[in-house]
C-alpha angles and dihedrals in degrees: 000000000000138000095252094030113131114235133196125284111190114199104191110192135143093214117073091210093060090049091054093050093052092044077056090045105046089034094104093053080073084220119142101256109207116195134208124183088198146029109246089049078045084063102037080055086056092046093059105035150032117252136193106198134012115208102183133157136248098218111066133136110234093012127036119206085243093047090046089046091063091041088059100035082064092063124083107206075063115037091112100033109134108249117191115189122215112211128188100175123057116273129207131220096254081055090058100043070058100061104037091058090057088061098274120151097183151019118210114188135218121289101041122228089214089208099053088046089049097047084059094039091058091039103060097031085055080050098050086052098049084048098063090043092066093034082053085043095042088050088046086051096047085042094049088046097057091044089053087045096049080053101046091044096052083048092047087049093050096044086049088048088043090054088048087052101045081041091059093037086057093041082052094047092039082233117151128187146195156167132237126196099212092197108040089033091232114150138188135200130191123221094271099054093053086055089049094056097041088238133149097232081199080059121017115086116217109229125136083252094061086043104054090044090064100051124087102279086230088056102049099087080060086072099042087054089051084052099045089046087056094057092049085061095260102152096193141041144161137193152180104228136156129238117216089202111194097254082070089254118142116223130194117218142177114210125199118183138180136201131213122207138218117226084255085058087236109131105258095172140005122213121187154176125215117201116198104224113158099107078061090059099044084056091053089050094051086041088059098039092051098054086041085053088041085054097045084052099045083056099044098052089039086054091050090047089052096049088048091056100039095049104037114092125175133179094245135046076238099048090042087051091055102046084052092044091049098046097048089052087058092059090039085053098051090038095060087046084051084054095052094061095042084256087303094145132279126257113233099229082069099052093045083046101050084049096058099027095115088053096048096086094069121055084252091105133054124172130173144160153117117295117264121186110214135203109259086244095051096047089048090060093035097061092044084056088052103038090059079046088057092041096049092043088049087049111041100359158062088311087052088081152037090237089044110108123182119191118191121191128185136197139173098236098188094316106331133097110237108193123194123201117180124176127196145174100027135109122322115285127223120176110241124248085229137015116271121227084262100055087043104052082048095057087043094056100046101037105034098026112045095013094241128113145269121206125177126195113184105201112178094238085047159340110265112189133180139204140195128182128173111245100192101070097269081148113039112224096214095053095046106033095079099050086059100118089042093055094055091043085058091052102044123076107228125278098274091050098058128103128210115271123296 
């Protein structure tokens, strides 16, 4: 309702010429006057209607004033509906107890002064309409504030969606933050950095010297130079540190903090963000070890090529071509065994098996015993000794021939391999005079090399050698591998002293 709109004015009275003079009389309040010459069409108007203000009088057949006061009081739309009463006898004052307590506000009396009863009218028909407009206003507000709350709550629940997201982001990313007031001392942490940290957030207190005893001893002056930039006026740091977390774990982290300035320049707060990297810097661990192991083993294998050629002669360009060719794929064998295993080591049923591999498919060869796992060094060195077994065998003995048989057995005797190779049925055997390149090279591998022993027994019916190599790292494979060519240089005589191959 407006400030200028026109409200309801209803005159009850039962004689017409009473309705016309207040009609006269309210004319100049510009109000829509309603009349009623009875108390029951006084109602049905109600019923129908709002109404400001209600002039009815006492004295009425049916319905009394005080009898449709009541009427009206009962209902709800008009509990507060202003009710004047027009009197032309005398009341008491019983009479008007009466009345008030019926809902009327006023009592005008016979005869009416029509400027007096203009003066209420207007009163209470100006306070009907003030009171719709702040009913109306009051209706706008509530409207408005649920429309704000409605707002406020959708913001609050995407603000609350946005923090799960940026939480599980965090938790993805093993990231953690937090907030430090640099005045009060107050601190917060988020869930990720708890978990950072290692940290109960129901136990652990966060203070900077909490803080400082769970970082790595040799980090912590990190923090006090974060500390000491900050003063200086620095806004913003980062940093690699480690975390000592209570369980005994080590974590990497990366650190980025900002300050933020008063106008003075003085810190006033640090905000910061914690990355869990240490599965990052394991990788770059086994990233360096591995191209410092990729470089050990370059250089061993190098070192053994170069031996080999160094230390093979033949009696031809040809024959000189093949003892190089087959050494070096008997390197090339044990090293794709190696492969299989990431460089784990190499069982020893495999190596026996790739040397004798070209003799397997008759009934010459037999081979047997308990699986022993062995160090990659030692299986490197290994294969090269039987590999000059199997050459010398293929040359002079068992292998030379059809007839020829070769059996080699293997055991762990408290923690060394004893190899037995016994062969039978070939050409005669005389034992040299000296020691051929192959019986050498073999010698040299197993003996100066992995610090176990050769021993040749040249039996007429067969050669019988033994080997025996420690299993349990007497000889440690990274401080003797690459000292490999020396180490047969060492063993050999010099070129013109060889003799040809036992």
């Amino acid at each position: 309702m407006s400030e200028h709109e026109k409200v309801n004015i209803l005159l009850v009275d039962d004689q017409p010429a009473k309705l016309l003079a207040y009609e006269v009389i309210l004319k100049e309040l510009n109000e829509n006057l309603v009349v009623a010459t009875s108390g029951r069409e006084a109602l049905e108007y109600l019923l129908k209607n709002e109404v400001a203000v209600i002039l009815v009088d006492v004295c009425m057949p049916e319905l009394d004033g005080f009898e449709l006061a009541g009427m009206i009081r009962e209902h709800p739309r008009f509990q507060k509906t202003a009710m004047i009463f027009i009197s032309a006898i005398q009341v008491s004052d019983i009479d008007r107890l009466r009345g008030y307590e019926m809902g009327a506000v006023d009592y005008v009396p016979v005869p009416v002064i029509p400027e007096v009863l203009r003066a209420k009218i207007k009163v209470f028909a100006e306070l009907y309409r003030k009171t719709r407009q702040l009913e109306r206003f009051n209706a706008e507000l509530e409207d408005r504030v649920r429309a704000r709350t409605a707002e406020l709550e959708a913001s609050t629940a995407q603000l609350r969606e946005s923090e799960q997201r940026r939480s599980l982001a965090i938790a993805a990313g093993k990231m953690g933050s937090w907030d430090w007031d640099w005045v009060n001392g107050d601190w917060m942490w988020d869930e990720g950095q708890y978990h950072i940290f290692g940290v109960d957030p129901e136990s652990f207190e966060v203070t900077p010297a909490n803080v400082q005893a769970l970082l790595h001893p040799d980090d912590v002056g990190e923090l006090r130079k974060a500390m000491a930039q900050f003063n200086k006026g620095v806004t913003s740091y980062e940093a690699e540190f480690r975390v000592r977390r209570p369980d005994g774990t080590i974590c990497w982290c990366v650190g980025t903090a900002a300050a933020t300035l008063d106008k003075g320049g003085r810190v006033v707060r640090v905000s910061g963000v914690t990355v869990d990297i240490t599965e990052r810097k394991l990788a770059e661990q086994r990233q360096n070890l591995l191209a410092r192991e990729v470089d050990h083993r370059a250089k061993n294998a190098l070192a053994l090529a170069q031996s080999i050629v160094r230390l093979t002669r033949g009696e031809s360009v040809k024959a000189y071509i093949r003892a190089v060719e087959g050494r070096i794929n008997a390197l090339a064998r044990v090293h794709t065994i190696l492969s299989l295993s990431s460089w784990q080591g190499a069982e020893i049923g495999k190596l026996v098996d790739e040397e004798l591999a070209p003799y397997s498919i008759s009934d010459q060869v037999t081979f047997s015993g308990s699986e022993i796992q062995l160090e990659p060094a030692t299986a490197q060195t290994l294969a090269l000794a039987l590999h000059e077994l199997v050459t010398n065998s293929a040359k002079y003995g068992a292998l030379s021939t059809l007839a020829g048989r070769l059996s080699v057995k293997w055991e762990n005797r408290e923690d060394f391999l004893d190899l037995a190779w016994e062969e039978n049925g070939g050409p005669p055997v005389k034992k040299p005079a000296s020691r051929g390149f192959g019986t050498r090279s073999v010698i040299a591998s197993v003996e100066s090399q992995l610090g176990g022993k050769a021993e040749f027994d040249w039996r007429s019916e067969g050669l019988i050698c033994r080997l025996k190599v420690p299993l349990n790292g007497h000889f440690a494979a990274s401080a003797r591998e690459p000292q490999h060519a020396a180490m047969l240089d060492k063993a050999m005589p010099s070129r013109a002293s060889r003799s040809a191959d036992a």
